[in-house]
N, C-alpha and C positions, 0 to 999 in steps of 0.2 A: 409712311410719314415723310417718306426722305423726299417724294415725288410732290408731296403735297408744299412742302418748305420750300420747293422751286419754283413750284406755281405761284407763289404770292409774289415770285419777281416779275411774275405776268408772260412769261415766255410763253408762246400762243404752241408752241412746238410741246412742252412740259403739257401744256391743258390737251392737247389731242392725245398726248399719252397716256394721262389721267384718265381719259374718255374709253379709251381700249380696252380699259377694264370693264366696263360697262356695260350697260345695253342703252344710252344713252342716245339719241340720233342726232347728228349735226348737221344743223342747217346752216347756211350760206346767210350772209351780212344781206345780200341784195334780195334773196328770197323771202325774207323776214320786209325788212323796206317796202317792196313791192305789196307784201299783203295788209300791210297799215298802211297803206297808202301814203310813204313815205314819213311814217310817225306823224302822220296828223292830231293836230288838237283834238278834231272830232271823234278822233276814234280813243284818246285818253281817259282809261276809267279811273285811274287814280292812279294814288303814290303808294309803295309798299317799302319795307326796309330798303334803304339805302338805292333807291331805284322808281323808276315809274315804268306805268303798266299799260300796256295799247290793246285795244283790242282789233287781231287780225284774220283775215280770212283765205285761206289757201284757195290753188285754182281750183279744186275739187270740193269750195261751198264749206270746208270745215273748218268753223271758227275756231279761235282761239286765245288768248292773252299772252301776251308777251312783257316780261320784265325785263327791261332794260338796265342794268345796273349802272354806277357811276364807275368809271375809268377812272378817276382819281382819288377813287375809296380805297385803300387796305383794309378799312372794314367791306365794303361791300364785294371786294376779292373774295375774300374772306367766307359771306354769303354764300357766294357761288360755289365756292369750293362744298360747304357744309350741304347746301342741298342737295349736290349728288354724290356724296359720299353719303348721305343719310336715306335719300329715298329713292336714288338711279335704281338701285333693283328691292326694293319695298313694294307689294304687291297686295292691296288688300279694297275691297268695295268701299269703305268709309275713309280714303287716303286719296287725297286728291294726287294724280299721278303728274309725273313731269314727262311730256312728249321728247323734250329733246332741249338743244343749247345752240348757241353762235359762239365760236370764237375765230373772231378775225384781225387782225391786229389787235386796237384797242378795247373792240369791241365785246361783251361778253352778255349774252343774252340768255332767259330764260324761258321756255316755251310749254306751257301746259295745258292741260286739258279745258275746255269751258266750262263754265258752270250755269245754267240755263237760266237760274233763278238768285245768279249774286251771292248773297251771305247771311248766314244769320243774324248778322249786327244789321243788314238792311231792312230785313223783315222787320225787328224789331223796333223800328221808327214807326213802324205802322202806315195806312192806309195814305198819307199826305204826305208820302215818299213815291208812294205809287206803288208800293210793298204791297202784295198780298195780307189780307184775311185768312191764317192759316188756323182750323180746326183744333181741339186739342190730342186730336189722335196722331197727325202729323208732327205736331212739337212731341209729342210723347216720343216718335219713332226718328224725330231728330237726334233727341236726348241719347236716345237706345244707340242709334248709329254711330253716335262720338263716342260714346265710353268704347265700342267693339273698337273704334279704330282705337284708343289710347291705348286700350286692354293688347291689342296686338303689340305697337309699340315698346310696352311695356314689360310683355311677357314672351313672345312667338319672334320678334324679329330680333336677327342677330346680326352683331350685337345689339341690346336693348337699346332704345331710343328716347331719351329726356326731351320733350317739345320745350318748353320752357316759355313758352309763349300761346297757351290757350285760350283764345276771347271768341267774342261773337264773331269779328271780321275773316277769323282767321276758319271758322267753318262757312263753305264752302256749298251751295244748297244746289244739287244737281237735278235732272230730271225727274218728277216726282219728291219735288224737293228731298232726296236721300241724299245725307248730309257726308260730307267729305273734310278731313281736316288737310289747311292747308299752313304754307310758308315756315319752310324747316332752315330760314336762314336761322336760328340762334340755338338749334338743337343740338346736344350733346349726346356721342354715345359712350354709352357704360360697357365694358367688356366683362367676362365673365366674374364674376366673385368681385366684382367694384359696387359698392351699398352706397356710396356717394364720393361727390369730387367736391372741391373747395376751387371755388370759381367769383369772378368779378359779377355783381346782381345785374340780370340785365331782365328785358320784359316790359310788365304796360303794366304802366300804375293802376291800383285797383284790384289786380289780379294776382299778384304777386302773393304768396306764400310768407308769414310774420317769418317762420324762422330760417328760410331764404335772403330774407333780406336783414336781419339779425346777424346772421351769423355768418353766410355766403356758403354755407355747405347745399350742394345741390341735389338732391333725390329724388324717385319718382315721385313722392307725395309732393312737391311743389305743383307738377301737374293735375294732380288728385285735386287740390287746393284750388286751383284755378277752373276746375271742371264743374266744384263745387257749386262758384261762382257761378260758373255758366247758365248752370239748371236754375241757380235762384233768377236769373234773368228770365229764362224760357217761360216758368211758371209765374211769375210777375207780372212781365211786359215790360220791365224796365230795363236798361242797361247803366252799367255801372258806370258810367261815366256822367250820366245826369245825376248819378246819387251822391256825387263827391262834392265834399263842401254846399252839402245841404242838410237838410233835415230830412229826408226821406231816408227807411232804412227797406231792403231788400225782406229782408225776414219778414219783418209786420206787411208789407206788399204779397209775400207770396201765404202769409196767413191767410187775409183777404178773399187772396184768389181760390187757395184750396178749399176754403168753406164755401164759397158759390160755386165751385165745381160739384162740390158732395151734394147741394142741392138742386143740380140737373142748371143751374142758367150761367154755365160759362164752356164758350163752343166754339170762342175767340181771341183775339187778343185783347184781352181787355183791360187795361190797366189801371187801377184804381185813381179816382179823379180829386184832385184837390184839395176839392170841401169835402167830399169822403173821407178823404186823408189826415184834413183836420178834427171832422167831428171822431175819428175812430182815435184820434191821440188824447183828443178830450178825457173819451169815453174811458182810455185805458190810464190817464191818471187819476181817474176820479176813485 
């Protein structure tokens, strides 16, 4: 603890000692540069907590993603510190792994595995994203993959691990799209015989857990809660973020879909359409 209170004063000397605990590998400021091609636009796939993301390619052809965090966050210090204190040595198929970090002066970067096929919030936009047409046996073994990795988090890794942040974006769709949970900036861990902590609400609206946000006492069922979500997304097609401040409700969507599964014509993402949508609200006030 006492190591980790020194590193938020950003001594780059404290973060290499941090890292010695580790299995963490550190890359060089220039080495990182060099394989985004100096942080190009073109290679930015987006923004993540407290930081934006490049995607880079080492000399030896293996891609990568890089988050760059902001130098002048104490939260996004912060960040840095929690993702490898939470999953530098977390070892499991369904856990998106962290290759290694930069700390060079200011600098503090994050360096992880690819993911071949994006996220499941991209999938989820469907075909005019450019998203895959995914099966229902592959969302099924999506589904499967994320609970094994929470189920680990939860129970197997020590100390246990509170994600606090589970959405589509943050799984992670690897080769064979087998699904990886990613971005443990906001994860808490629980050490032995702790049933919960009393914590400031933090997370993505939508997903958030009522008595999380009620009360701020944090447990693994906020996760459980938020995983919940998830599956009624997969089984849908919709994501939670189109449903808010509308009239669409996930449940009556993923009705929908499970009864045209049961009768053999759903093999895709199909997400219930419109005037479907209206005639089935009709149907169900009448």
């Amino acid at each position: 603890m006492a190591m980790m209170k020194r590193c938020l004063c950003r001594s780059g000397e404290d973060f290499k000692g941090l890292l010695r605990t580790t299995n963490i590998h550190l890359y060089s400021y220039k080495e990182i540069r060099r394989a985004t091609n100096n942080f190009d636009h073109g290679n930015k796939l987006g923004r993540g907590g407290f930081g934006t993301i490049y995607k880079g390619t080492f000399g030896d052809g293996t891609a990568f993603p890089a988050k760059v965090l902001s130098c002048e966050s104490k939260q996004g210090i912060k960040e840095f510190l929690t993702e490898i204190e939470s999953i530098g040595e977390a070892k499991h198929a369904n856990l998106f792994s962290l290759l290694g970090c930069c700390v060079q002066k200011q600098n503090r970067i994050l360096v992880y595995e690819f993911a071949e096929n994006n996220s499941l919030d991209h999938a989820l936009k469907g075909s005019a994203s450019g998203a895959a047409i995914l099966p229902w046996s592959v969302r099924s073994d999506i589904c499967m993959g994320t609970a094994s990795g929470l189920s680990y988090l939860h129970e197997e890794h020590e100390p246990n691990i509170v994600h606090r942040d589970i959405k589509a974006s943050n799984v992670l769709l690897g080769r064979n799209y087998s699904p990886k949970i990613g971005d443990f900036g906001l994860a808490k861990l629980f050490p032995d015989n702790v049933t919960h902590v009393t914590t400031r609400v933090v997370g993505t609206t939508g997903y958030l857990a009522p008595e999380y946000v009620v009360h701020g006492q944090l447990t693994k069922k906020a996760d459980v809660y938020s995983f919940g979500l998830l599956l009624l997304e997969v089984i849908s097609g919709r994501r939670v973020s189109k449903t808010i401040r509308s009239d669409t409700f996930l449940v009556r969507q993923c009705r929908h879909g499970c009864s045209t599964s049961r009768e053999g014509r759903w093999t895709s993402w199909t997400p219930m359409s419109r005037t479907t949508r209206r005639q089935r609200c009709s149907d169900t006030s009448r």
